[in-house]
C-alpha positions in Angstrom: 6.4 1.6 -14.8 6.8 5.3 -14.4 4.5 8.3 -14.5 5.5 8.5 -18.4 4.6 5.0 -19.3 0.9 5.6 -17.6 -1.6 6.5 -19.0 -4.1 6.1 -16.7 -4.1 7.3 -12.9 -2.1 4.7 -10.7 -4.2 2.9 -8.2 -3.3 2.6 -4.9 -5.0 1.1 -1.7 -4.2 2.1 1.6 -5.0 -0.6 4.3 -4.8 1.3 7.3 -7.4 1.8 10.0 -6.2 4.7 11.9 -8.8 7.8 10.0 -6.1 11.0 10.6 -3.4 8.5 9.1 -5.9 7.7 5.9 -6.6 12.0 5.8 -3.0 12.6 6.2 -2.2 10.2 3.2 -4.7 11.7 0.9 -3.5 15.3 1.6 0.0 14.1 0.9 -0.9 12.8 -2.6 -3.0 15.9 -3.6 -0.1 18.1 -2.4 2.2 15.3 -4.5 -0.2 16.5 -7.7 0.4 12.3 -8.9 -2.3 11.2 -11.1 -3.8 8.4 -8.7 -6.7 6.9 -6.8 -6.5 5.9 -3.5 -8.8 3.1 -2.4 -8.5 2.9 1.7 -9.8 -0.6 3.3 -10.0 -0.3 7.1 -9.1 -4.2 8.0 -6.9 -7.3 6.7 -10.3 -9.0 5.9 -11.6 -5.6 3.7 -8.4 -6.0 2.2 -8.6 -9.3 0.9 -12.0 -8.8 -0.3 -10.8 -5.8 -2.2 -7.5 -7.6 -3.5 -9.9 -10.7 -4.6 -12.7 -8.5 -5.6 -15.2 -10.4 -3.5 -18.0 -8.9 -2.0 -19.0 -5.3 -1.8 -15.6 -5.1 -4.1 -16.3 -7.3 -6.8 -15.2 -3.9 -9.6 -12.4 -3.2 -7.6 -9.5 -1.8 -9.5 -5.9 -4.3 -8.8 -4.1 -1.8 -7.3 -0.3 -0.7 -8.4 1.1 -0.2 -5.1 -0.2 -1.3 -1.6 0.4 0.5 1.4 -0.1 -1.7 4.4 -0.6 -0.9 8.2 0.4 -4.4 10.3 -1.9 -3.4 13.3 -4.7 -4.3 11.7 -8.3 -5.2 12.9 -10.1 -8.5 11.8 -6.8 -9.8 10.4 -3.2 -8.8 10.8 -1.5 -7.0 8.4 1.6 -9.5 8.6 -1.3 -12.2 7.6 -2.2 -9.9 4.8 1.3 -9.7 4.0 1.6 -13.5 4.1 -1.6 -13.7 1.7 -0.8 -11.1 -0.9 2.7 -13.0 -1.4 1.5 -16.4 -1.7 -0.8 -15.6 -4.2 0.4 -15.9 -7.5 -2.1 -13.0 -8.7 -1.3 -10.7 -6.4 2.7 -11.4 -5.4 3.6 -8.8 -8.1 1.9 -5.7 -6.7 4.8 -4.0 -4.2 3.9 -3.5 -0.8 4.9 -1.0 1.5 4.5 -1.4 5.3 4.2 2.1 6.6 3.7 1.3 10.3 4.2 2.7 13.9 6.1 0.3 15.0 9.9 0.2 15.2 10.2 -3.1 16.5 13.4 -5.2 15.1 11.3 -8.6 15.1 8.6 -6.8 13.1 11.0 -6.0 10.3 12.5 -9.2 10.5 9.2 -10.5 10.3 8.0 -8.6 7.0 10.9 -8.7 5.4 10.9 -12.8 5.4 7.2 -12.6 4.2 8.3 -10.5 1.3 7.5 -7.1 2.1 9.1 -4.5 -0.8 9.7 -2.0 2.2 9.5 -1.2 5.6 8.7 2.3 6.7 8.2 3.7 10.3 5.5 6.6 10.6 7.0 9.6 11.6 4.8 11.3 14.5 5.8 14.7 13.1 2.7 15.6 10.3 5.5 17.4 7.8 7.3 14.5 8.0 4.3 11.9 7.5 4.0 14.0 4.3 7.1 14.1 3.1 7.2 9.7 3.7 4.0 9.6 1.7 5.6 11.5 -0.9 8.7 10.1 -1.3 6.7 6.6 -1.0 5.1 8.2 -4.8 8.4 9.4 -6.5 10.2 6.6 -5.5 7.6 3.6 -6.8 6.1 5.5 -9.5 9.6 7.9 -11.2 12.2 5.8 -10.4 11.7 2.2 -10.0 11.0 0.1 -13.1 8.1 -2.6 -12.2 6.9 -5.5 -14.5 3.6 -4.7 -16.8 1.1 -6.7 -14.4 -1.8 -8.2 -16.5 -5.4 -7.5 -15.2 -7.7 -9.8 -13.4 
């Protein structure tokens, strides 16, 4: 899937709970000028919900790429990991960890649970930006991803 090949916007949801983070990720994709919406979900159990469309998201969109946070309130955003890619539904959607933490065990950790990628957050705000858009280009120019049916 490429920008070419869509014709819609590309959906993407941002679980991250940290509000500058979530501001600086939307000014990174209007800057980027990529057709997408960014659903953001403040906790692993809003997540879920939103992934499952339970609840207050039952017309929730399946998102195209999912950028995940691992210090998460409610739940974990390794157990969100965990869930997405045991779920035979939702194992196809790539997810990105884009995290603050640096820690070796951490990447291990995601890694064996599946994650597509593992990005630290750069403190520097250019550089946040520059992650955010790179995250775009590289998931929605260059890589090729299976057509993923809808719900």
């Amino acid at each position: 899937m490429n920008n070419q090949e869509i014709a819609r916007p590309v959906e993407i949801l941002l679980i991250e709970d940290n509000p500058g983070d979530v501001r600086l990720t939307k000014e990174a994709l209007k800057e980027d000028k990529l057709q997408a919406n960014l659903h953001v979900v403040m906790d692993g159990q809003e997540a879920m919900d939103f992934l499952r469309n339970k609840g207050d998201f039952v017309d929730a969109p399946r998102p195209d790429l999912i950028l995940l946070d691992l210090n998460l309130p409610k739940k974990d955003g390794r157990e969100v990991l965990a869930e997405i890619k045991s779920d035979d539904r939702l194992l196809q959607i790539p997810v990105v960890v884009l995290t603050t933490s640096q820690s070796e065990e951490d990447i291990l950790k995601v890694y064996k649970l599946k994650a597509n990628c593992y990005i630290s957050k750069p403190v520097n705000l250019d550089q946040f930006v520059k992650v955010v858009k790179s995250i775009d280009n590289f998931w929605f120019n260059v890589v090729k991803l299976p057509k993923i049916p809808e719900k």
